[in-house]
C-alpha positions in Angstrom: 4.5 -13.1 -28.6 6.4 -14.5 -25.5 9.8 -15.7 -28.2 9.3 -12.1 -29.7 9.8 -10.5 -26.5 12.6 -12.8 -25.2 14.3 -12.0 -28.3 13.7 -8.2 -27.9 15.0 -8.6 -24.5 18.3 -10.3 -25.8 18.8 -7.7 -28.5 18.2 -5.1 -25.6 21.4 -7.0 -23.6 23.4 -6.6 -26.3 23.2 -3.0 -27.4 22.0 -1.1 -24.3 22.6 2.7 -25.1 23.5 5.3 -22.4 21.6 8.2 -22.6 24.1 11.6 -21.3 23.2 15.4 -20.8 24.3 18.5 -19.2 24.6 22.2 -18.2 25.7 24.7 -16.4 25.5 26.6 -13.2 23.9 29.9 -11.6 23.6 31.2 -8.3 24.5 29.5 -4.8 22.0 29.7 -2.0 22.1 29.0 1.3 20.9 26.0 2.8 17.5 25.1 4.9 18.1 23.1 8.3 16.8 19.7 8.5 14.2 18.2 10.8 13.2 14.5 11.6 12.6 11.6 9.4 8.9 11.2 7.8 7.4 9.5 4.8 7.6 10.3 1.4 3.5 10.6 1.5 4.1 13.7 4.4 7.0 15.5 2.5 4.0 17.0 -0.2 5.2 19.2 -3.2 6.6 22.2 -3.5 4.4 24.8 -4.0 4.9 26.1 -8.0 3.8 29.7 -7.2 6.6 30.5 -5.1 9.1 29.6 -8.4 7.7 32.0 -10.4 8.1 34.6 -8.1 12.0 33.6 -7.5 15.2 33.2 -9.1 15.4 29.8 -11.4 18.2 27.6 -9.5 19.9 25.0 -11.1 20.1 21.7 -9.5 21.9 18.9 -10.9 20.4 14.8 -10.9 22.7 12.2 -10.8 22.3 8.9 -10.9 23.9 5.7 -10.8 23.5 4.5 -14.1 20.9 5.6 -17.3 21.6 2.8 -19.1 19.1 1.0 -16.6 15.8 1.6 -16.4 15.1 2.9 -13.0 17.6 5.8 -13.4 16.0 6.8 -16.6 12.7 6.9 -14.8 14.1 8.9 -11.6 15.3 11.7 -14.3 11.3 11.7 -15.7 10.4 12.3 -12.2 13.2 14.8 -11.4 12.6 16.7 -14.5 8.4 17.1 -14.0 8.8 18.5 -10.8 11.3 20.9 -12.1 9.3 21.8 -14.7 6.6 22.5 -12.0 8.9 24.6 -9.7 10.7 26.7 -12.7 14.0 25.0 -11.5 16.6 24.3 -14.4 17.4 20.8 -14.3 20.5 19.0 -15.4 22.1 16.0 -15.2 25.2 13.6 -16.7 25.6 9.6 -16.2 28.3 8.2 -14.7 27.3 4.8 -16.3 28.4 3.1 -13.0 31.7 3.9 -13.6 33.6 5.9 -10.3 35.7 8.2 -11.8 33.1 9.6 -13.7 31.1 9.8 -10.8 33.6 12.0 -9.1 34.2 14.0 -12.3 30.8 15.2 -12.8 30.7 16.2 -9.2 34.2 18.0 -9.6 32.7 19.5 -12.9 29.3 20.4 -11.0 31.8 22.5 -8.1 33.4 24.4 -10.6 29.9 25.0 -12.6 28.4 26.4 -9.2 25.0 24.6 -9.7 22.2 25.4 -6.9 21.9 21.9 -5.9 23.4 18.6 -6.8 21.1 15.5 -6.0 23.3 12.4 -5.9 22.8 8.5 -5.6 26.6 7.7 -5.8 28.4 4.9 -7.6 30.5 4.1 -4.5 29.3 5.4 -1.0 32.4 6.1 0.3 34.5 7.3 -2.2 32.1 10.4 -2.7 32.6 11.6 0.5 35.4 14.3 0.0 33.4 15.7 -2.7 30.3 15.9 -0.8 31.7 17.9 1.3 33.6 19.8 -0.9 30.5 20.5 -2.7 28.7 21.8 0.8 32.0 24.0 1.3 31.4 25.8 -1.6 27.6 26.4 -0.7 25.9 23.9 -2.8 23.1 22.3 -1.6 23.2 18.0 -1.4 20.6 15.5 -1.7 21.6 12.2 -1.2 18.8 9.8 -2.7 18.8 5.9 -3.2 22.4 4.8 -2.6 23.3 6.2 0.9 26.5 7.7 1.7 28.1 8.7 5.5 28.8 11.5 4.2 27.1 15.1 5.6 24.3 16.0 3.5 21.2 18.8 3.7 18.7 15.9 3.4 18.4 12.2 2.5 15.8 10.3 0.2 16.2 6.8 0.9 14.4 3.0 0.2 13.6 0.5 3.0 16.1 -1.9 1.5 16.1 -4.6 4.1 12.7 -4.7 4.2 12.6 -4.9 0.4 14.5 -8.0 0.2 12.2 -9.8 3.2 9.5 -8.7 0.6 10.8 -10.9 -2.0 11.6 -13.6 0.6 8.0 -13.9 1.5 6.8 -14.0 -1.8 9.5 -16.5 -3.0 8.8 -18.9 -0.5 5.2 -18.4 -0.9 5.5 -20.3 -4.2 8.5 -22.3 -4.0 8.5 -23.6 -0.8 10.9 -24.1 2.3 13.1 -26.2 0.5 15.7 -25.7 -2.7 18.9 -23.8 -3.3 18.4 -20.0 -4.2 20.8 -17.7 -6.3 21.7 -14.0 -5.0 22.9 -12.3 -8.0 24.9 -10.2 -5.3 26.7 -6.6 -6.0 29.5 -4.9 -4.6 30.0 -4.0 -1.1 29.7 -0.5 -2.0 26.4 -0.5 -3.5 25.0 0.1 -0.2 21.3 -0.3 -1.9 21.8 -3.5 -3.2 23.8 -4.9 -0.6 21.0 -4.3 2.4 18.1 -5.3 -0.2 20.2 -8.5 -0.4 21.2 -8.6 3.2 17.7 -8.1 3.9 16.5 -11.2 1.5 19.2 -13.5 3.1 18.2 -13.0 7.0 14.3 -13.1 6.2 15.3 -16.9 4.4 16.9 -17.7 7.3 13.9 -17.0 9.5 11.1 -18.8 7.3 13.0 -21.4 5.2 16.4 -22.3 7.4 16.6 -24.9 5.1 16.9 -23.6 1.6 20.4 -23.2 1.0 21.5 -19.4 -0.5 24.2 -19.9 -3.0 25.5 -15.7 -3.8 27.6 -15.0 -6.8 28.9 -11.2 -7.8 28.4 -9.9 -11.1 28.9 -5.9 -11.0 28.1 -4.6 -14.7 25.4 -4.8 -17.2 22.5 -6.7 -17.8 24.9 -8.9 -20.5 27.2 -9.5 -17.1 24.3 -10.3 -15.3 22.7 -12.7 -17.8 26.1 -14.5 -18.5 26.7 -14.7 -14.7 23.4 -16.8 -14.1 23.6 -18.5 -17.1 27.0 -19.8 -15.3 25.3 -20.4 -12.6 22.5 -22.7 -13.3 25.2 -24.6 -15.3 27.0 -25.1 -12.6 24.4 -25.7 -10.5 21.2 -26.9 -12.1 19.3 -27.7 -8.7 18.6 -24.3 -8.5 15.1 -23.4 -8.0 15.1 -19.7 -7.5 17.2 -16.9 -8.0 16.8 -12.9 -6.1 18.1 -10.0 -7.9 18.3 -6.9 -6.1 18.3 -4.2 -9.4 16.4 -3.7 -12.5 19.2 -4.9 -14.7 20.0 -8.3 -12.4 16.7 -9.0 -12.8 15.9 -8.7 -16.3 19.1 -10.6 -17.2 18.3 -13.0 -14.7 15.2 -13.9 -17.0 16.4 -13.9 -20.5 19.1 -16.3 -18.6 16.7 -18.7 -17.6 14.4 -18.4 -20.7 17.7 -19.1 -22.9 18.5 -22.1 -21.0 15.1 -23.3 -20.8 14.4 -23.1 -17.1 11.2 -21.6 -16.8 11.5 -23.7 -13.7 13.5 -21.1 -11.8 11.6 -18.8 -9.9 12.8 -15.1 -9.7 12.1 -12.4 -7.2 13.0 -9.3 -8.8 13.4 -5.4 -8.0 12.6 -2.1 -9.5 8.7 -3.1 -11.3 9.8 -1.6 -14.9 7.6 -1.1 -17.3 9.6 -3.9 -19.2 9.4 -6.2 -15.9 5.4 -5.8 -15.9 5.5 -6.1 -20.2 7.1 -10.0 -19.2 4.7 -10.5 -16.4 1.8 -9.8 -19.1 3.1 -11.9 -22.0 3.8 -14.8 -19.9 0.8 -14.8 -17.4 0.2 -15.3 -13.8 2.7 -18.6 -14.7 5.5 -16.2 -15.4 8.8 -17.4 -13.6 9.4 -13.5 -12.7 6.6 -13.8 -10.4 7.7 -10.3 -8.3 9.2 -7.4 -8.0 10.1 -5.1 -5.2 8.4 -1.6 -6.7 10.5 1.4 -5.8 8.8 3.9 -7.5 11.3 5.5 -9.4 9.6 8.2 -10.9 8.5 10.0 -7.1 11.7 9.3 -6.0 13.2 11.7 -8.7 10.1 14.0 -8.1 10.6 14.1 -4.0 14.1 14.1 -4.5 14.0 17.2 -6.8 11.1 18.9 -4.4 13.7 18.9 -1.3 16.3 20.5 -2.9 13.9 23.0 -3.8 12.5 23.5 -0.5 16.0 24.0 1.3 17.3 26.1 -1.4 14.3 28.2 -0.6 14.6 28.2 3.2 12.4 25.7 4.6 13.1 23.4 7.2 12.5 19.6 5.4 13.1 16.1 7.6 16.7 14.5 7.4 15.7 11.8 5.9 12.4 10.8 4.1 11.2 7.5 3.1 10.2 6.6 -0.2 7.4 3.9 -1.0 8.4 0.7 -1.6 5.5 -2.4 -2.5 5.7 -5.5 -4.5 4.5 -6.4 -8.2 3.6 -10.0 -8.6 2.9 -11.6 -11.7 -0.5 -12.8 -10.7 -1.3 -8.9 -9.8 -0.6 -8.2 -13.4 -2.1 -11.1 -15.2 -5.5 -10.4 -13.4 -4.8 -7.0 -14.3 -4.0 -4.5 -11.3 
């Protein structure tokens, strides 16, 4: 079972699809004023009744990527709670490419959706059309990848305290000693960069000693497995590796199952389905012994449910906090 899911995982590196959509606009609204920050648990839902008794706005997801995982499961959250509110959702993928993120917003303008809720490929080279999207009246959601830009509301992760999560854990069962490999992302990313920021100081304080090697690899999860595949070639005292994504983290694994180094213990991010399918094959032995859960699907849902709420008037918090915990392979083996 375990070499027919490694090899499932390989044929998955090697022919990852992208899944795309879209659709047009309606109406503009004005926009709701914004409060304080609270947690995703206060922020509640939307009330459905009051959809059927308005106009159907449009509101537009985007993510970073739906090749990976996580994006694909922040659209199933996004698209329940518009089925709940009567809101017409749509969405294209920018496939983590930059130009096409700022295309489908420039596309998204002209259409004259409702709402546009946005995790963007680079942080700051959205801004302009943020705010070009707010000058024409659309409402903006920034969720996930945060952005200086001015936006209605925010939906964001604890990402430094995410990476300090897989800190703990990693040290927990591989000690205070070793060499550990951050599968690091650009600069830009501002998710991944604080979740790895975030693993790198909490190593610092708890296990001075274990040096952190980082190595870029911006891509897919091919990149990602070929890049630690390099890596614990060149440096095969490795003992543990952090990836702050979904897709870093599953081609961290077929990396080290390829090369045989079942050895190499990985703190991971984003709890997939696929993450917790590996953490059930292998046991409570499995090298992937955590990930840092984001919840993926409620952070489409709450996402979707603010831009509702301020396109209907009501005050909502400037930012809210989504729910962040950790999936450990022992969790899963003894079956929680």
């Amino acid at each position: 079972m375990k070499k027919k899911l490694v090899g499932m995982l390989m044929a998955t590196v090697m022919t990852m699809a992208l899944t795309v959509g879209c659709g047009s606009g309606s109406s503009q609204t004005d926009s709701g004023s914004a409060g304080e920050t609270e947690s995703a648990d206060a922020s509640g839902s939307a009330d459905s009744a009051d959809a059927a008794s308005g106009e159907q706005y449009t509101v537009a997801m985007i993510t970073y990527s739906l090749a990976e995982e996580f994006g694909v499961d922040v659209l199933t959250g996004a698209q329940e709670a518009a089925d709940e509110l009567g809101i017409n959702l749509v969405y294209q993928d920018p496939a983590g490419d930059m130009q096409k993120d700022v295309s489908i917003m420039e596309d998204l303008i002209t259409q004259g959706v409702d709402a546009i809720c946005i995790a963007p490929v680079d942080a700051q080279a959205i801004i302009p059309y943020i705010d070009q999207a707010r000058e024409a009246g659309i409402v903006v959601v920034n969720w996930d990848i945060e952005t200086t830009a001015e936006v209605d509301a925010k939906v964001l992760n604890a990402n430094f305290e995410g990476g300090a999560l897989g800190a703990d854990y990693l040290v927990e069962k591989m000690g205070t000693s070793g060499k550990v490999l951050v599968v690091a992302d650009l600069e830009s990313v501002t998710t991944t960069y604080e979740r790895n920021q975030g693993f790198i100081e909490r190593m610092a304080e708890i296990a001075p000693d274990v040096e952190i090697i980082e190595q870029l690899s911006s891509g897919t999860r091919d990149t990602h497995r070929a890049t630690v595949e390099n890596m614990l070639q060149a440096y095969p005292e490795i003992t543990g590796i952090f990836c702050a994504d979904g897709d870093r983290t599953l081609g961290a694994y077929v990396a080290c199952q390829a090369n045989n180094r079942q050895d190499v213990l990985i703190a991971g991010y984003d709890a997939t389905p696929e993450q917790r399918e590996i953490m059930e094959t292998d046991g409570a032995d499995c090298n992937l012994i955590c990930a840092t859960d984001l919840h993926p699907t409620e952070l489409g849902r709450i996402s979707t449910e603010i831009a509702y709420k301020i396109l209907q008037g009501e005050e909502v918090p400037e930012v809210t906090m989504s729910e962040i915990d950790l999936m450990t392979a022992e969790d899963v083996a003894a079956g929680n």
